[in-house]
C-alpha positions as CSV (number, residue, x, y, z in Angstrom):
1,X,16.9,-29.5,-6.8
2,X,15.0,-26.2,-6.9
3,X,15.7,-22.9,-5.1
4,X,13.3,-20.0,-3.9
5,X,15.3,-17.7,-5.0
6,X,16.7,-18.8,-8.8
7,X,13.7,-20.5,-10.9
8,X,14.9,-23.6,-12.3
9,X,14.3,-22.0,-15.9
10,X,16.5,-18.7,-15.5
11,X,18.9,-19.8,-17.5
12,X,17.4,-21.9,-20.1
13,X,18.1,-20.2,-23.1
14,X,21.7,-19.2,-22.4
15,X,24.0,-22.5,-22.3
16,X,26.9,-21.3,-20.1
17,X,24.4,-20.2,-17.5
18,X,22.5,-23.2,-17.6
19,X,25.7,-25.7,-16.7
20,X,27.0,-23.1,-14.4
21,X,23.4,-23.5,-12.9
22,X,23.4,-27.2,-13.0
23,X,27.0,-27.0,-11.4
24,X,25.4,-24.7,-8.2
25,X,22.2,-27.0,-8.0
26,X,23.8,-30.0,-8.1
27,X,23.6,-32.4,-4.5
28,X,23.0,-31.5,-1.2
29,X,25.2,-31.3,1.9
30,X,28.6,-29.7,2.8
31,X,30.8,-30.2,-0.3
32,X,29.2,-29.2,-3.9
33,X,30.2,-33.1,-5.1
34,X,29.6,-32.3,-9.0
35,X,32.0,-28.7,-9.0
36,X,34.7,-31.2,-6.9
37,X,34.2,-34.0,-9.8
38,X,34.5,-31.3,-12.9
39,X,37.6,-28.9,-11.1
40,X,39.2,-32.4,-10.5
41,X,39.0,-33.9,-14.1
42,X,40.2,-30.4,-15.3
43,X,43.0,-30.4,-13.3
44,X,44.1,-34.1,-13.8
45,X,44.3,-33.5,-17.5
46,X,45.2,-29.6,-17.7
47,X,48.1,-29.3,-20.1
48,X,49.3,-32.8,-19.6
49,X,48.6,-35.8,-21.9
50,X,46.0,-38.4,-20.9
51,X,45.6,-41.2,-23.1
52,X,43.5,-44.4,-22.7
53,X,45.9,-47.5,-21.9
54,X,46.0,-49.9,-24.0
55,X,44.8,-53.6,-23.7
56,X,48.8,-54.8,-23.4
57,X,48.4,-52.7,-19.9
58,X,45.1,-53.9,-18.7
59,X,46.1,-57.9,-19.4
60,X,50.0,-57.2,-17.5
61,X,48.1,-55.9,-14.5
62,X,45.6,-58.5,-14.3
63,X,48.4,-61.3,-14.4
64,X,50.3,-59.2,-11.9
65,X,47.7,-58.9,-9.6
66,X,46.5,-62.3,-9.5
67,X,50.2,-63.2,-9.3
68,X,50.2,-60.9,-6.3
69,X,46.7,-62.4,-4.9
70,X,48.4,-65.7,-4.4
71,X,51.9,-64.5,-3.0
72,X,50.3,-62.2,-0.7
73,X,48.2,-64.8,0.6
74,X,50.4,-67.5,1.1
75,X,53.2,-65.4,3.1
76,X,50.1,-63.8,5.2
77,X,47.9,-66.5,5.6
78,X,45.2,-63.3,4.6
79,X,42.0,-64.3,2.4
80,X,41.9,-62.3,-0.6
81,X,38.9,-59.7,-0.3
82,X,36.2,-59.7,-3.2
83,X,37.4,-56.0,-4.6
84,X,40.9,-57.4,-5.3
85,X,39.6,-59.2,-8.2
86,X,38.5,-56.6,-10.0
87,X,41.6,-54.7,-11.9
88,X,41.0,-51.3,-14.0
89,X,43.6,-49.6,-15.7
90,X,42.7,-45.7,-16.0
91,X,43.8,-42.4,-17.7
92,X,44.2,-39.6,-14.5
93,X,40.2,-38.1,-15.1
94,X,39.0,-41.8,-14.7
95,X,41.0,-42.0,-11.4
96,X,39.6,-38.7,-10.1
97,X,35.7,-40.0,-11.6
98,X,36.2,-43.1,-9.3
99,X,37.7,-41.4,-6.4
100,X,35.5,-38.7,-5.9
101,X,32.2,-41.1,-5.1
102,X,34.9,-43.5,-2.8
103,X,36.6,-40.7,-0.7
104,X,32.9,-38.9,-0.4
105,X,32.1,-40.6,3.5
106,X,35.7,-39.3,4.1
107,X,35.8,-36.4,3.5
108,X,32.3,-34.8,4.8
109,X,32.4,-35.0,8.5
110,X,35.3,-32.4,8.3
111,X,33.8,-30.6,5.5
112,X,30.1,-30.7,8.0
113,X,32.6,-29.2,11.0
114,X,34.4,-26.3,8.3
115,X,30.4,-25.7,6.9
116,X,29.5,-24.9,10.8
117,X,33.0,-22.3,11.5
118,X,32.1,-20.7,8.2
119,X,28.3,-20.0,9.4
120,X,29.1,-18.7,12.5
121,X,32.4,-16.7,11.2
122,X,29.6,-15.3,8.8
123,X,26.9,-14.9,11.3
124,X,29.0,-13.2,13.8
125,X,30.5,-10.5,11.4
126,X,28.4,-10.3,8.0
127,X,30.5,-10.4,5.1
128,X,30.2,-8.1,2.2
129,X,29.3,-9.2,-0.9
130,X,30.2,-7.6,-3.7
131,X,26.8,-6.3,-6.2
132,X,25.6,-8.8,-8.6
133,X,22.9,-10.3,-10.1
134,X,20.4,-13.0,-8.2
135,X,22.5,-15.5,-9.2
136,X,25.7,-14.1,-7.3
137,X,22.9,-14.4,-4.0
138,X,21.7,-18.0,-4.9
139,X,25.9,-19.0,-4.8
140,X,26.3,-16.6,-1.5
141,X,23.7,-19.4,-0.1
142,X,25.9,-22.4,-1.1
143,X,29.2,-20.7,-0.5
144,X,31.1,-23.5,1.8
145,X,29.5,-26.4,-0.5
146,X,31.4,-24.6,-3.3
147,X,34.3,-23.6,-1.3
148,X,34.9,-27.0,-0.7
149,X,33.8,-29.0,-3.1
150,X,36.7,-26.6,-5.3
151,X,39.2,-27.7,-2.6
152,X,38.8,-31.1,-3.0
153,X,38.6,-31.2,-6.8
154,X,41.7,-29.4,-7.0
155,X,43.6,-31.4,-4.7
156,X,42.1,-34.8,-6.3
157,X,43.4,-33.2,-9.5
158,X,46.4,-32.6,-8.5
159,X,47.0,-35.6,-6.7
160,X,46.2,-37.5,-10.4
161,X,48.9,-36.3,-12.0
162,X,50.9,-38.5,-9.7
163,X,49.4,-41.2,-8.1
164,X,50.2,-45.0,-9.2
165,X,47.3,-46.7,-7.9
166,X,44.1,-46.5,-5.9
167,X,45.9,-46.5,-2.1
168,X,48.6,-44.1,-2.9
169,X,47.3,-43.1,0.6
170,X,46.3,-45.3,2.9
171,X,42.8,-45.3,2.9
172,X,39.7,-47.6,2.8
173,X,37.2,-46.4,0.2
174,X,33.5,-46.7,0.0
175,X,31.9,-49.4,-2.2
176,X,35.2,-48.8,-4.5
177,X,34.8,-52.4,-6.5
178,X,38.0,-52.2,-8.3
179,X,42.4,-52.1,-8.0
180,X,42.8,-48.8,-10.7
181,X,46.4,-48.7,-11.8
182,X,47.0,-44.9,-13.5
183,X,48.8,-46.1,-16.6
184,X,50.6,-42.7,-17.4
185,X,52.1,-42.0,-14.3
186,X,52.8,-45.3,-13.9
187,X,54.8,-45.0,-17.6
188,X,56.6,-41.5,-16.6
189,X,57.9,-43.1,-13.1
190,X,59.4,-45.8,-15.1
191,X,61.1,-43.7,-17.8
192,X,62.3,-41.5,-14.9
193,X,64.2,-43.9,-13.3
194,X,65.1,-45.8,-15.9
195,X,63.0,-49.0,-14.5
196,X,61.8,-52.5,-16.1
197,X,58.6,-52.0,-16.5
198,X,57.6,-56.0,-15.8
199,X,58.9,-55.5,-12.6
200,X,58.2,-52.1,-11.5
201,X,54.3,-53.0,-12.9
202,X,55.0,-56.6,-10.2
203,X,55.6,-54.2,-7.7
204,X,52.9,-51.9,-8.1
205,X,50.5,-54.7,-8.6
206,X,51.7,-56.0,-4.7
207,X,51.7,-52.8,-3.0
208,X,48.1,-52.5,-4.3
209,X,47.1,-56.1,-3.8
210,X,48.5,-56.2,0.4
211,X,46.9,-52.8,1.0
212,X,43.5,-54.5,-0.7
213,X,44.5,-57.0,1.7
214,X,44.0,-54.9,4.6
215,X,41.9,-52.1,4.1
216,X,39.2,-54.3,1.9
217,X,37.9,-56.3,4.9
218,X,34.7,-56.1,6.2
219,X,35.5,-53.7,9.0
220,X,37.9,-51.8,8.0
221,X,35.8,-49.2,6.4
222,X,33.1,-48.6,8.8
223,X,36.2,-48.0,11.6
224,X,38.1,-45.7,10.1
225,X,35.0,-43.4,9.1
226,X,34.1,-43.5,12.9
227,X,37.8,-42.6,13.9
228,X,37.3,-39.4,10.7
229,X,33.9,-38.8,12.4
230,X,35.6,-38.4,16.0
231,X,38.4,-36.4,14.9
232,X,36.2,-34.0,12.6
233,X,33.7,-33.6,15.8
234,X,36.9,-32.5,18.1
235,X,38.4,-30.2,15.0
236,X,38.9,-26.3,15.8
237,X,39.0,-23.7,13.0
238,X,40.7,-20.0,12.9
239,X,37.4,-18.2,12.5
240,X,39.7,-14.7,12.6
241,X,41.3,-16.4,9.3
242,X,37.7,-17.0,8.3
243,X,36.3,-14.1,8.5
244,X,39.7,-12.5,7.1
245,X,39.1,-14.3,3.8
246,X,35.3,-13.8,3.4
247,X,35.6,-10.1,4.1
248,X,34.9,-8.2,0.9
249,X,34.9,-11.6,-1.0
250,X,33.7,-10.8,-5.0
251,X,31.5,-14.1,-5.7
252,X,31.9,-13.0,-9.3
253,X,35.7,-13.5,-9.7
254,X,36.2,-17.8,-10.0
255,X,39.9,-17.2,-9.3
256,X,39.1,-16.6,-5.7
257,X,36.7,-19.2,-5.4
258,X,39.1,-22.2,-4.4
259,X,41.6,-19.7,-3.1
260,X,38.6,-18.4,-0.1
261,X,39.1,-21.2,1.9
262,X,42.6,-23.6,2.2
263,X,43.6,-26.6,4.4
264,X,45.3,-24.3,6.6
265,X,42.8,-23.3,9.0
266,X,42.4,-25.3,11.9
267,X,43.9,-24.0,15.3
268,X,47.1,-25.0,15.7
269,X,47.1,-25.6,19.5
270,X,45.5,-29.7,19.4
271,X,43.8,-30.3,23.5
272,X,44.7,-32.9,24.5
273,X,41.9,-34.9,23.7
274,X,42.0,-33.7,20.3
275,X,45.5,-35.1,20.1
276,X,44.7,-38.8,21.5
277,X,42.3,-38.9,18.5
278,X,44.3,-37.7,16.0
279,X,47.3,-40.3,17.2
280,X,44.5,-43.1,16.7
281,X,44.1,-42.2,12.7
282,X,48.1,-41.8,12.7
283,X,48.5,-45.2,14.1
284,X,46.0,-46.5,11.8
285,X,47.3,-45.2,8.4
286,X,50.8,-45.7,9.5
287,X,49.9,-49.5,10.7
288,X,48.4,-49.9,7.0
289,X,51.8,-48.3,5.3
290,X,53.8,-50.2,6.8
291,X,52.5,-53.6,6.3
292,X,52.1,-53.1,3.0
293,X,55.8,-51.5,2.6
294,X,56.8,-54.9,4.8
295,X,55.0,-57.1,2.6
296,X,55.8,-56.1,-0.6
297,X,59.8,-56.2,0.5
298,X,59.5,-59.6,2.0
299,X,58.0,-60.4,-1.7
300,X,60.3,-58.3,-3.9
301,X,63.7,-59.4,-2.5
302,X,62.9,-62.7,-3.3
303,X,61.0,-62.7,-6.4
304,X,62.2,-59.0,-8.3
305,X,65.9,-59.2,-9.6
306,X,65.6,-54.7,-9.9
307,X,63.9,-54.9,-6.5
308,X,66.9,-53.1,-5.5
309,X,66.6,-50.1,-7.7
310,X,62.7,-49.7,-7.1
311,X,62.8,-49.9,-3.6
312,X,65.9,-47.0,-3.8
313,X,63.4,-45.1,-6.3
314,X,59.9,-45.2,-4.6
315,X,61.8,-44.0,-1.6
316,X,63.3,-41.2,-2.6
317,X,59.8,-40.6,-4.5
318,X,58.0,-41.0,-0.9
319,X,60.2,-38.6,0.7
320,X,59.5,-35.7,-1.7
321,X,56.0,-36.7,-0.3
322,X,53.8,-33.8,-2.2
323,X,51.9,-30.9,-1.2
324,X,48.5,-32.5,-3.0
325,X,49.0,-35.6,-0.5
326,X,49.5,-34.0,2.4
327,X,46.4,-31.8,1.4
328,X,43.9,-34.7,1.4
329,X,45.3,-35.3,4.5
330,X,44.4,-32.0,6.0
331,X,41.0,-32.4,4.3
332,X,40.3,-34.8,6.5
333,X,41.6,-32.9,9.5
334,X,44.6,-35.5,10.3
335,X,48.6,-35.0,9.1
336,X,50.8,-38.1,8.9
337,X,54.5,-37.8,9.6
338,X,57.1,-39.4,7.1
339,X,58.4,-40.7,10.5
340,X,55.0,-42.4,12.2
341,X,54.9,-43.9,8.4
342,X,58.4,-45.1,9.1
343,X,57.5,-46.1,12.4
344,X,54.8,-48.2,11.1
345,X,56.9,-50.5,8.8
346,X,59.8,-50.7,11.6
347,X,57.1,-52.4,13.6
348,X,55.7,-54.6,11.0
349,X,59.5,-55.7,10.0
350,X,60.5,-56.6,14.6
351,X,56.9,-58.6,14.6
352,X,57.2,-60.6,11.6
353,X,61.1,-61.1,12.7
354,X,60.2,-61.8,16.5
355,X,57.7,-64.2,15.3
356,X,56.4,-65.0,12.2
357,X,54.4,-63.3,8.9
358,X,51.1,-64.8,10.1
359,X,51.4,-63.5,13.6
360,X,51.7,-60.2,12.2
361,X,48.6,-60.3,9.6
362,X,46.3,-60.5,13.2
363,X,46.5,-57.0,13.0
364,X,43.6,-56.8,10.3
365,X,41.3,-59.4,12.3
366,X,39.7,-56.8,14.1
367,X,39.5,-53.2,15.1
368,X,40.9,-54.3,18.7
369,X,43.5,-55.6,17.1
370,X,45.3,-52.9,15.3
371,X,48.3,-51.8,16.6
372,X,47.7,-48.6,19.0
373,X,50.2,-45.4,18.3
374,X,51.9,-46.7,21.9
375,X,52.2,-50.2,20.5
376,X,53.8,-49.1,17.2
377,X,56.8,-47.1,19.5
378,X,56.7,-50.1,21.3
379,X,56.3,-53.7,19.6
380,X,56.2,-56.1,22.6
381,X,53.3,-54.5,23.9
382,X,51.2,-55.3,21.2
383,X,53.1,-59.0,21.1
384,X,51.9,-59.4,24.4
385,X,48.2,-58.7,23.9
386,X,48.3,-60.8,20.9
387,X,50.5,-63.0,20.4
């Protein structure tokens, strides 16, 4: 992609220059996708080993996930989606690689609404600019692309060096054709808690295959975008805070470039139409935690002799719920509670006890009929409407 003001040869001849160029020139639209992609790998990997798994760990997790398939399906009565047959087992820099493209239609409305605060925080009170070369002008033009695109590689980063499996959060991804299962974290976890690794790996494999389950269906994804779109459209940033961090900002110091903008700045008083929205993506994600959680204890009690001692471990792991998780959250302009996830699987566990598993897995037949944030407080409403 060219620019008026930086010829696409400037920087030919010098090779840091040129990828730094390539990096700035890189895609269009609000978030600078290839600087998100590269500040991610870098930060998966940064002084942490990352090696390839090996064959054993790709073969254990294709048995454990077509074990899952069919245990899954026969308590639910759910058809297995196309994506869950697909299983990849990954070092942390492959997980970020496939996550960037499949969170991309997430996380753009909100960066589109942040791109539009920052141009009229800008436009309202110029910012200066410390001297520089044209170059340092050419990134002033793409400044909230960058800004962003560094925020979300840096929290997909740091999210690597932890995540299990492809829906540590609860969300649908975009044409993402495969289960990944991170092989090193899943390795640490284990040593950490002194786990058997058949089982814990049985575990994992069912936590991913029910949320696969759920979030792989036709619908799904095309929903929860619009539900993102809404709440991005209604989102309200700090401008003051805006404008505080761009003052003076020195485009030639990279330290500051990830630091200019956090996940911090959107006004902290919600209307209340704002806040009707944001209870709809908050019923949503916690509906999807919490049948999964349901599932995979329904499962694991009866089929996991240590189911015990993993359950006791990924809660305590879910409770330190970290601050790269609840990032990506605020990314995308929503914040779950540890108690509406809680909430989620209390309601999943009174259905599926007031009637039966199948009764319960109508939830992902529609949009219409996914549990509201109301009906989650309140089972026996949604029991009425549906059952």
């Amino acid at each position: 992609m060219s620019d008026p003001g930086l010829p696409e040869d400037a920087f030919a001849d010098v090779p840091l220059l040129r990828e730094i160029q390539r990096v700035l020139l890189s895609g269009s639209g609000p978030v600078n996708w290839e600087l998100a992609r590269q500040m991610g790998i870098a930060s998966a990997t940064w002084g942490q080993d990352d090696p390839a798994p090996t064959e054993d760990d790709l073969r254990g997790f294709e048995g454990a996930v077509r074990m899952a398939e069919l245990t899954v399906a026969e308590l639910t009565g759910m058809d297995a989606p196309p994506e869950v047959t697909r299983v990849q087992a990954v070092r942390r820099a492959e997980w970020v690689e496939a996550n960037v493209p499949g969170l991309r239609g997430l996380f753009e409305p909100t960066a589109e609404r942040m791109a539009r605060a920052l141009q009229t925080a800008r436009s309202e009170e110029p910012v200066e600019v410390a001297e520089g070369p044209q170059m340092l002008e050419a990134v002033l033009e793409r400044m909230t692309p960058l800004l962003m695109g560094a925020q979300v590689g840096a929290v997909l980063g740091a999210l690597a060096q932890r995540v299990l499996g492809q829906y540590e959060l609860p969300l649908p991804r975009v044409d993402q054709p495969a289960l990944l299962f991170v092989i090193t974290n899943i390795a640490a976890f284990e040593k950490e808690w002194s786990l058997p690794p058949d089982e814990f790996r049985a575990w994992v494999a069912m936590h991913e295959t029910t949320h696969a389950f759920g979030l792989g269906r036709p619908w799904v994804r095309e929903h929860f975008l619009g539900l993102v779109r809404e709440v991005a459209g209604a989102l309200e940033f700090d401008l003051t805070a805006i404008q505080d961090r761009l003052e003076g900002f020195d485009l030639s110091d990279p330290q500051k470039l990830s630091e200019a903008v956090g996940t911090d700045l959107l006004a902290g008083e919600l209307t209340d139409e704002q806040r009707l929205l944001l209870r709809r993506v908050q019923g949503f994600m916690a509906a999807a935690e919490g049948h999964a959680n349901h599932v995979v204890s329904v499962i694991g009690e009866e089929r996991l002799a240590g189911f015990s001692r993993i359950d006791e471990a990924v809660r305590r792991r879910h409770e330190g719920l970290s601050q790269e998780e609840r990032a990506v959250e605020r990314l995308l302009g929503i914040d779950v509670k540890q108690e509406q996830y809680r909430l989620g699987r209390a309601f999943c566990d009174h259905v599926a006890e007031a009637t039966d598993e199948t009764t319960l897995a109508m939830m992902w037949e529609s949009a219409e009929a996914l549990p509201s944030m109301p009906e989650l407080e309140e089972p026996r409403l949604w029991l009425a409407r549906m059952a």
